[in-house]
C-alpha positions, 0 to 999 in steps of 0.5 A, spaced: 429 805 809 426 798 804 432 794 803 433 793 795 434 786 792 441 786 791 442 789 798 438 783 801 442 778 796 448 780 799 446 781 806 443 774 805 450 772 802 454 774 808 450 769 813 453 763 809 460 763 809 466 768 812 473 768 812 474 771 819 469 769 826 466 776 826 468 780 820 464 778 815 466 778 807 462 784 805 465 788 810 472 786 808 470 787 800 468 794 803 474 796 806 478 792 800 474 798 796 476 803 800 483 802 800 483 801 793 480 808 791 480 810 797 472 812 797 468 810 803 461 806 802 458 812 805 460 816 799 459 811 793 453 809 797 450 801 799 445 801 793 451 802 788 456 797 792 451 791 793 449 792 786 455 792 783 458 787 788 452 782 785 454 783 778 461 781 779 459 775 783 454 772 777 460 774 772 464 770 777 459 764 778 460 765 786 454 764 790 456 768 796 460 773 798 464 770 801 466 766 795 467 773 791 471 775 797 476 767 795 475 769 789 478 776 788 484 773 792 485 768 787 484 773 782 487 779 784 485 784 778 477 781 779 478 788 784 479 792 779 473 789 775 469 791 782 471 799 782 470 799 775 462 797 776 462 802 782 466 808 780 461 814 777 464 816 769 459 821 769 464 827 765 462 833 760 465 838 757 465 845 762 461 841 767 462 846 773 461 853 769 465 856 775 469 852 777 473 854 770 471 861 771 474 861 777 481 857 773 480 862 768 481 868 773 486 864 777 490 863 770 490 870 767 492 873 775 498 868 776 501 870 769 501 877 770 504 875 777 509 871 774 512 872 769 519 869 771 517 863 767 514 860 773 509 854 771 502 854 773 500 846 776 494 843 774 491 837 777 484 834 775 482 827 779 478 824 779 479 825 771 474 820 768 474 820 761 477 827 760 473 832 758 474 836 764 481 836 763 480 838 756 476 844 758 482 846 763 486 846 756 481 850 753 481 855 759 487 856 760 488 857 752 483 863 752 486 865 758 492 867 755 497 862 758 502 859 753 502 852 754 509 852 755 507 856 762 502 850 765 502 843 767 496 838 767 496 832 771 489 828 770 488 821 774 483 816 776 482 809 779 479 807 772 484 804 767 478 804 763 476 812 764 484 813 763 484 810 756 478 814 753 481 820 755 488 819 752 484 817 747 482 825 746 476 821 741 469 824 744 463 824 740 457 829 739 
Protein backbone atom coordinates (compact mmCIF):
# COMPACT_ATOMS: atom_id res chain seq x y z
CA UNK A 1 0.00 0.00 0.00
CA UNK A 2 1.43 3.65 -1.52
CA UNK A 3 2.10 5.56 1.72
CA UNK A 4 -0.05 8.92 1.54
CA UNK A 5 1.36 12.51 2.50
CA UNK A 6 -0.11 12.92 5.53
CA UNK A 7 1.09 9.34 6.80
CA UNK A 8 4.74 10.19 5.32
CA UNK A 9 4.55 13.31 7.19
CA UNK A 10 3.83 11.58 10.48
CA UNK A 11 6.10 8.73 10.10
CA UNK A 12 8.96 11.35 9.21
CA UNK A 13 7.68 13.32 12.27
CA UNK A 14 8.15 10.20 14.58
CA UNK A 15 11.87 10.04 13.60
CA UNK A 16 12.74 13.58 15.14
CA UNK A 17 11.95 13.21 18.68
CA UNK A 18 10.63 10.84 21.15
CA UNK A 19 9.39 10.71 24.64
CA UNK A 20 10.58 7.22 25.39
CA UNK A 21 13.80 4.96 23.94
CA UNK A 22 11.69 2.72 21.68
CA UNK A 23 8.28 3.82 21.97
CA UNK A 24 7.76 6.37 19.53
CA UNK A 25 5.21 9.45 19.86
CA UNK A 26 2.78 8.20 17.39
CA UNK A 27 2.56 4.89 18.80
CA UNK A 28 1.44 6.60 22.30
CA UNK A 29 -0.91 9.26 20.64
CA UNK A 30 -2.40 5.57 19.42
CA UNK A 31 -2.67 4.11 22.45
CA UNK A 32 -3.69 7.70 23.75
CA UNK A 33 -6.72 7.59 21.24
CA UNK A 34 -7.32 4.13 22.13
CA UNK A 35 -7.95 4.33 25.68
CA UNK A 36 -9.96 7.76 25.27
CA UNK A 37 -12.61 6.13 22.78
CA UNK A 38 -11.78 2.97 22.93
CA UNK A 39 -11.21 2.35 19.09
CA UNK A 40 -8.35 0.88 17.89
CA UNK A 41 -6.29 2.21 14.83
CA UNK A 42 -7.36 -0.76 12.90
CA UNK A 43 -10.82 0.13 13.02
CA UNK A 44 -10.64 4.04 12.50
CA UNK A 45 -7.93 3.41 9.99
CA UNK A 46 -4.31 4.99 9.60
CA UNK A 47 -5.37 7.35 6.77
CA UNK A 48 -7.75 8.88 9.24
CA UNK A 49 -5.57 9.18 12.09
CA UNK A 50 -2.67 10.55 10.47
CA UNK A 51 -4.90 12.90 8.46
CA UNK A 52 -6.34 14.14 11.64
CA UNK A 53 -2.94 13.79 13.75
CA UNK A 54 -1.68 16.44 11.22
CA UNK A 55 -4.17 18.77 11.29
CA UNK A 56 -4.27 18.97 14.93
CA UNK A 57 -0.29 19.59 14.75
CA UNK A 58 -0.83 22.80 12.33
CA UNK A 59 -3.74 24.07 14.57
CA UNK A 60 -0.98 23.62 17.39
CA UNK A 61 1.88 25.02 15.55
CA UNK A 62 3.78 21.69 16.42
CA UNK A 63 6.25 20.54 14.14
CA UNK A 64 6.45 16.80 14.93
CA UNK A 65 4.72 14.30 16.66
CA UNK A 66 6.38 14.51 19.33
CA UNK A 67 5.85 18.17 19.90
CA UNK A 68 1.93 17.32 19.84
CA UNK A 69 2.35 14.40 21.84
CA UNK A 70 4.06 17.44 24.93
CA UNK A 71 1.56 19.41 23.41
CA UNK A 72 -1.59 17.19 24.51
CA UNK A 73 -0.04 16.84 27.95
CA UNK A 74 0.24 20.43 28.59
CA UNK A 75 -2.90 20.88 27.18
CA UNK A 76 -5.02 17.91 27.98
CA UNK A 77 -8.46 19.04 26.28
CA UNK A 78 -6.35 19.20 22.78
CA UNK A 79 -7.19 15.34 22.98
CA UNK A 80 -10.51 15.73 22.90
CA UNK A 81 -9.75 17.96 19.81
CA UNK A 82 -8.24 14.89 18.38
CA UNK A 83 -11.07 12.43 18.72
CA UNK A 84 -13.33 15.06 17.15
CA UNK A 85 -11.31 14.94 13.85
CA UNK A 86 -10.96 11.17 14.07
CA UNK A 87 -14.67 10.04 15.23
CA UNK A 88 -17.16 9.47 11.87
CA UNK A 89 -20.52 11.70 12.47
CA UNK A 90 -22.15 10.01 9.88
CA UNK A 91 -26.03 9.40 11.05
CA UNK A 92 -29.29 9.52 9.27
CA UNK A 93 -32.56 9.06 10.32
CA UNK A 94 -33.80 5.21 9.97
CA UNK A 95 -30.27 4.43 8.95
CA UNK A 96 -30.38 0.65 9.25
CA UNK A 97 -33.89 -0.33 8.12
CA UNK A 98 -33.83 -3.73 9.82
CA UNK A 99 -32.28 -3.06 12.53
CA UNK A 100 -35.69 -0.77 13.51
CA UNK A 101 -37.81 -3.47 12.06
CA UNK A 102 -36.36 -5.70 14.31
CA UNK A 103 -36.78 -2.96 17.29
CA UNK A 104 -40.08 -2.66 16.28
CA UNK A 105 -40.84 -6.66 16.57
CA UNK A 106 -38.81 -6.77 19.72
CA UNK A 107 -41.11 -3.70 21.29
CA UNK A 108 -44.68 -4.97 20.40
CA UNK A 109 -43.26 -8.89 21.77
CA UNK A 110 -41.89 -7.26 25.09
CA UNK A 111 -45.12 -5.28 25.75
CA UNK A 112 -47.24 -8.11 25.29
CA UNK A 113 -44.77 -10.20 27.73
CA UNK A 114 -44.69 -7.63 30.12
CA UNK A 115 -47.41 -6.26 31.16
CA UNK A 116 -46.19 -5.70 34.95
CA UNK A 117 -45.27 -2.42 33.75
CA UNK A 118 -41.72 -3.40 33.11
CA UNK A 119 -39.51 -0.89 31.26
CA UNK A 120 -38.17 -1.83 28.01
CA UNK A 121 -34.08 -0.29 27.86
CA UNK A 122 -32.73 0.99 24.96
CA UNK A 123 -29.08 1.84 24.28
CA UNK A 124 -27.94 3.69 21.30
CA UNK A 125 -23.77 4.16 20.96
CA UNK A 126 -22.24 5.47 19.53
CA UNK A 127 -25.20 8.00 19.00
CA UNK A 128 -23.35 10.91 16.81
CA UNK A 129 -25.85 13.25 16.55
CA UNK A 130 -29.13 11.85 17.24
CA UNK A 131 -31.10 10.75 14.49
CA UNK A 132 -30.79 7.09 15.19
CA UNK A 133 -32.15 7.72 18.65
CA UNK A 134 -34.94 9.83 17.48
CA UNK A 135 -35.80 6.84 14.84
CA UNK A 136 -35.95 4.46 18.07
CA UNK A 137 -38.47 6.85 19.43
CA UNK A 138 -40.43 7.08 16.65
CA UNK A 139 -40.18 3.22 16.48
CA UNK A 140 -41.24 2.39 19.70
CA UNK A 141 -44.26 5.09 19.06
CA UNK A 142 -45.49 3.21 16.15
CA UNK A 143 -44.99 -0.12 18.05
CA UNK A 144 -47.34 0.98 20.63
CA UNK A 145 -45.01 1.10 23.50
CA UNK A 146 -46.03 4.26 26.00
CA UNK A 147 -43.03 6.10 26.72
CA UNK A 148 -43.71 5.90 30.11
CA UNK A 149 -42.93 2.00 29.42
CA UNK A 150 -39.16 2.41 27.88
CA UNK A 151 -35.98 4.17 28.48
CA UNK A 152 -33.42 5.37 25.86
CA UNK A 153 -29.83 5.92 26.90
CA UNK A 154 -27.95 7.54 23.90
CA UNK A 155 -23.69 8.48 24.30
CA UNK A 156 -20.75 9.48 22.34
CA UNK A 157 -17.18 10.31 22.59
CA UNK A 158 -18.10 13.42 20.77
CA UNK A 159 -19.25 16.16 23.22
CA UNK A 160 -19.92 18.08 19.99
CA UNK A 161 -21.98 15.02 18.53
CA UNK A 162 -24.02 15.02 22.15
CA UNK A 163 -24.91 19.04 21.89
CA UNK A 164 -26.49 18.44 18.24
CA UNK A 165 -28.66 15.81 19.53
CA UNK A 166 -29.77 17.28 22.85
CA UNK A 167 -30.34 19.67 20.52
CA UNK A 168 -33.06 17.59 18.50
CA UNK A 169 -32.59 20.78 15.73
CA UNK A 170 -31.93 18.79 12.20
CA UNK A 171 -32.29 20.10 8.93
CA UNK A 172 -34.00 19.13 5.59
Amino acid sequence: MKENAAQKKARESEKKSGPAPGISPRKILLFLLEKEIGISEDALGAETIDKAVCRRMTACGCGSTGHYLDYIHAHPAELQELVELTVVPETWFFRNKAAFRFLEKYAEDFRKSHTDGSILRVLSIPCSGGEEVWSLVISLAESGIPESLYHIDAVDVSPKALARARSGIYGE
